[in-house]
MARLOGU-745181 format. One record per atom (N, C-alpha, C, O): residue in three letters; x, y, z. Coordinates in steps of 0.1 Angstrom, whole numbers, plus 5000, padded with zeros to 4 digits. Example, Ala and Ser with C-alpha at 12.3 -4.5 7.8 and 13.67 -1.06 7.14 Angstrom:
<nodes>
ALA513249435078ALA512349555078ALA513249675078ALA514249675085SER512849785071SER513749895071SER512950005079SER513450115080
</nodes>
This chain:
<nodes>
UNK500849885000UNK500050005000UNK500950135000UNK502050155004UNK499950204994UNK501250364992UNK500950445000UNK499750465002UNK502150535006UNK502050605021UNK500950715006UNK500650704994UNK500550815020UNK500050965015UNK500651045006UNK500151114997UNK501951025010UNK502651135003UNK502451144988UNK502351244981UNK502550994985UNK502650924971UNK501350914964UNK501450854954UNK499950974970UNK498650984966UNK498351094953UNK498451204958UNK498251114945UNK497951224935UNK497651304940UNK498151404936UNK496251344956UNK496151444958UNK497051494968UNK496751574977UNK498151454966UNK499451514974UNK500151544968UNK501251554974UNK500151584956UNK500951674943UNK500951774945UNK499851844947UNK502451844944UNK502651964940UNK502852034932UNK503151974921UNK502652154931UNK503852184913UNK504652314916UNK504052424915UNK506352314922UNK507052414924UNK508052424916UNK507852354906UNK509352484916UNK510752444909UNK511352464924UNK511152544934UNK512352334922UNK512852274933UNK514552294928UNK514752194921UNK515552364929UNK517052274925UNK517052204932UNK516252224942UNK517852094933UNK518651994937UNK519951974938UNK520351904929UNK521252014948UNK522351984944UNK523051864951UNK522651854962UNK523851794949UNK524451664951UNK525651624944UNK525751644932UNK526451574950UNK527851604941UNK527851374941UNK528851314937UNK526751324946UNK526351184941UNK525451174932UNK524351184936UNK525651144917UNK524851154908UNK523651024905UNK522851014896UNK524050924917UNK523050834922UNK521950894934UNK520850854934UNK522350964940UNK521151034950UNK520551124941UNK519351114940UNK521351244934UNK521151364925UNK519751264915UNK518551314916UNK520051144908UNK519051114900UNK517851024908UNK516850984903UNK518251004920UNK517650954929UNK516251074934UNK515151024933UNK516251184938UNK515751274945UNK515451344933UNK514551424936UNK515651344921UNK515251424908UNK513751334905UNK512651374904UNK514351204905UNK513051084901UNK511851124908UNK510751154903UNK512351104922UNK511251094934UNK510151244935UNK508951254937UNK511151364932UNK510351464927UNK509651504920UNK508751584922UNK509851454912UNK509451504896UNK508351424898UNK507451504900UNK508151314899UNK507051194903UNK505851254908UNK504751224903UNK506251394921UNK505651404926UNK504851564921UNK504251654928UNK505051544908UNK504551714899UNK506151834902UNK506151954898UNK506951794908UNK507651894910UNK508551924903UNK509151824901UNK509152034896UNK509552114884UNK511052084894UNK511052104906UNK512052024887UNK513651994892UNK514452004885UNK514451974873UNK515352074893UNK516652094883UNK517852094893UNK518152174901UNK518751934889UNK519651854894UNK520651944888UNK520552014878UNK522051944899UNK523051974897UNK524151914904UNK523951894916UNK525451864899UNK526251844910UNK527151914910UNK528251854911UNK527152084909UNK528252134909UNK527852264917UNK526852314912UNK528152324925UNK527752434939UNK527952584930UNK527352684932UNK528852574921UNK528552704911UNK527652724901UNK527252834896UNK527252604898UNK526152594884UNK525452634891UNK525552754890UNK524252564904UNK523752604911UNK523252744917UNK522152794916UNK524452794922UNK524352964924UNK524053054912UNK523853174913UNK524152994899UNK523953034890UNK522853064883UNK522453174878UNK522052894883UNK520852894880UNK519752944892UNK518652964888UNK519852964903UNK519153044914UNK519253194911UNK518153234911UNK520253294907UNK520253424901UNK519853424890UNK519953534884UNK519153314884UNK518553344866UNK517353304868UNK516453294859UNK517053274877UNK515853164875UNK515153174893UNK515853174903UNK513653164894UNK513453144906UNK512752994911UNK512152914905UNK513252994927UNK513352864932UNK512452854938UNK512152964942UNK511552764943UNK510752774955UNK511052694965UNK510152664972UNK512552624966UNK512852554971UNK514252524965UNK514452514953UNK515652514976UNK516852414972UNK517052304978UNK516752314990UNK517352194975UNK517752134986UNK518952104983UNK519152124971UNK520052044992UNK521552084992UNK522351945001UNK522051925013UNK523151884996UNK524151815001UNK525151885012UNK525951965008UNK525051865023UNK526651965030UNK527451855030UNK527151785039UNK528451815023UNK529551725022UNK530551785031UNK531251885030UNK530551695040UNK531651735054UNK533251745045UNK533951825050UNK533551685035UNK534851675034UNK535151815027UNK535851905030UNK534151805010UNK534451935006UNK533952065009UNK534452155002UNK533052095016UNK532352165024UNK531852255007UNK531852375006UNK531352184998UNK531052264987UNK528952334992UNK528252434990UNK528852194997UNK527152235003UNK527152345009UNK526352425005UNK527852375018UNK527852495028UNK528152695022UNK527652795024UNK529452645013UNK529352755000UNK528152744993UNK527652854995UNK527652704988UNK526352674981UNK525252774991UNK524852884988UNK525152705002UNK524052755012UNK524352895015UNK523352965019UNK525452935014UNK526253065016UNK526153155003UNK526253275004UNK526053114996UNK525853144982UNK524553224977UNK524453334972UNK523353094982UNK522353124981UNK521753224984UNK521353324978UNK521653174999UNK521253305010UNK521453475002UNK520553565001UNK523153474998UNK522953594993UNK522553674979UNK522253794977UNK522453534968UNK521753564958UNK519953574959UNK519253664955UNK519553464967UNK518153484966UNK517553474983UNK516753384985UNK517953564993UNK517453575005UNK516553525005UNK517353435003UNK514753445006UNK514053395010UNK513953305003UNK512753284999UNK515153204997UNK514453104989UNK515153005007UNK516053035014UNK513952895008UNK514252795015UNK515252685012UNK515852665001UNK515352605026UNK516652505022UNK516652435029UNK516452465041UNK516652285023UNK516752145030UNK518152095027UNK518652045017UNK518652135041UNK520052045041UNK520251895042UNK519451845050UNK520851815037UNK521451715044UNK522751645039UNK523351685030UNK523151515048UNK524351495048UNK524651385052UNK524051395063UNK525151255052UNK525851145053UNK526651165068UNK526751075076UNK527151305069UNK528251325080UNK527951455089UNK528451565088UNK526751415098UNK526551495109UNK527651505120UNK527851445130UNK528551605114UNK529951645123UNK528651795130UNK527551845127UNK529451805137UNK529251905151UNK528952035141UNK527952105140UNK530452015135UNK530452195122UNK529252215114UNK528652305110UNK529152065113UNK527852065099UNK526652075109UNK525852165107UNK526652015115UNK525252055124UNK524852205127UNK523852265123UNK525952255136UNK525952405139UNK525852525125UNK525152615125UNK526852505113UNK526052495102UNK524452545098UNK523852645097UNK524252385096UNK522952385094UNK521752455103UNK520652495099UNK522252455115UNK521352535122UNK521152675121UNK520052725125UNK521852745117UNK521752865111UNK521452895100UNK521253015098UNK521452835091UNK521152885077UNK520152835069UNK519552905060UNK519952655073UNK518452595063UNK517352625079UNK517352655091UNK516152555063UNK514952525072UNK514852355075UNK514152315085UNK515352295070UNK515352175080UNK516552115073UNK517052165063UNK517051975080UNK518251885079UNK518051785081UNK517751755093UNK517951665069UNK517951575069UNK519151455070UNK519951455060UNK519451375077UNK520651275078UNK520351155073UNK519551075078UNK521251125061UNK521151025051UNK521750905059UNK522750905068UNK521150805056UNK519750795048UNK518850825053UNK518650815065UNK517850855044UNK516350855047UNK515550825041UNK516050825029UNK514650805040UNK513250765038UNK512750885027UNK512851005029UNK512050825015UNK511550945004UNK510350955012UNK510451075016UNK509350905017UNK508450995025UNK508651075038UNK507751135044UNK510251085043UNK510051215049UNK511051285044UNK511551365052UNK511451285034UNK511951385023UNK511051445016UNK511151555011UNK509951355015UNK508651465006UNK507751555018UNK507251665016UNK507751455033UNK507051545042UNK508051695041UNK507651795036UNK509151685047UNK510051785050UNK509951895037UNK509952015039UNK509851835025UNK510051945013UNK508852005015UNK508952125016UNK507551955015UNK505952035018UNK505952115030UNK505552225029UNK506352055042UNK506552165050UNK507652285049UNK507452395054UNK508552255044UNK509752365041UNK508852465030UNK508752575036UNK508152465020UNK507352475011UNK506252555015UNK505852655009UNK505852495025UNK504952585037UNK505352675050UNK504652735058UNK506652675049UNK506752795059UNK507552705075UNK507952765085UNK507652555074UNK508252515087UNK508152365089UNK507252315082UNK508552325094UNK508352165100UNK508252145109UNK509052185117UNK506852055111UNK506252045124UNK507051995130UNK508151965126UNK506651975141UNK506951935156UNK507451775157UNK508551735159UNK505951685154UNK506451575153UNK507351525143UNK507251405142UNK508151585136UNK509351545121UNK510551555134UNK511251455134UNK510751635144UNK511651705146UNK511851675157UNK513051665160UNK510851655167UNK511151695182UNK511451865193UNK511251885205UNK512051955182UNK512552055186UNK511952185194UNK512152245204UNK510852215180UNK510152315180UNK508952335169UNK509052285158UNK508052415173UNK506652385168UNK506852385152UNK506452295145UNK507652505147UNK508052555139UNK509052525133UNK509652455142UNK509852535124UNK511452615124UNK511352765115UNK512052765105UNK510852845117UNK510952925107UNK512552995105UNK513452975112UNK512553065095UNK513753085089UNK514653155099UNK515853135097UNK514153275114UNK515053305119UNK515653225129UNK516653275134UNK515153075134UNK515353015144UNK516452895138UNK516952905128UNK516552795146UNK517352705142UNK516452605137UNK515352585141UNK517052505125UNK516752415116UNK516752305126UNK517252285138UNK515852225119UNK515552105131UNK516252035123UNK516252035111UNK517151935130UNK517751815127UNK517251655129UNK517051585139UNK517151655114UNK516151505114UNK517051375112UNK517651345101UNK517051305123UNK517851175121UNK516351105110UNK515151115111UNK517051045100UNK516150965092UNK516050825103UNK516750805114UNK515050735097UNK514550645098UNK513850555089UNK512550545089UNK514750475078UNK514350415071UNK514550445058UNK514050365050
</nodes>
């Protein structure tokens, strides 16, 4: 049986980038989107990215922070100052301390790979909407953009 998420009347239709410097997740999270009505545009390179965000508008990024090359975190840094209110779903393989503290300052939520495409599609609808509830998170009712990003250990 197919969760909610994956119901027709749980379709969206936004433009999402996507960046990932694994072109098996990148085409991984492109599929699952698109699936889901959502307008994507995959990148694995943190300049292309910054690039097509100043040409083009986003209603959503979501972003790799790769602990080693820290390209995600430029990216996020990037963004922020080309397009101030576009949203951001971090996540990462390697919840180091940096990357956490990071992420708490600058997206709207963080997810820790692996995870689950239905709370990658919950998380992108609520990011989409203004915050992620409570129960995704544990943290706070909210996360809106001036507070800290809730950190989502995946499950599944």
């Amino acid at each position: 049986m197919l969760s909610d998420v994956y119901r027709p009347e749980a379709r969206a239709s936004c433009d999402i980038l996507v960046f990932d410097g694994e072109p098996v997740i990148l085409d991984l999270l492109t599929a699952v989107l698109d699936r889901q009505g959502y307008r994507v545009t995959p990148t694995p390179l943190w300049e292309e990215a910054v690039q097509l965000v100043s040409t083009r508008s986003y209603g959503l990024a979501i972003a790799d922070l790769d602990l080693r090359r820290k390209d995600g975190c430029r990216l996020v840094t990037a963004l922020k100052r080309v397009s101030p209110g576009i949203p951001i779903v971090a996540m990462t393989a390697y919840p180091a301390e940096e990357i956490v503290a990071f992420a708490e300052k600058h997206v709207e939520a963080f997810l820790v790979k692996p995870f689950g495409m239905d709370e990658l599609l919950k998380v992108v609808r609520a990011a989409l909407n203004g915050g992620v509830p409570s129960h995704m998170n544990g943290m706070s009712s909210l996360a809106p953009r001036q507070q800290s990003a809730p950190v989502l250990a995946a499950s599944g």
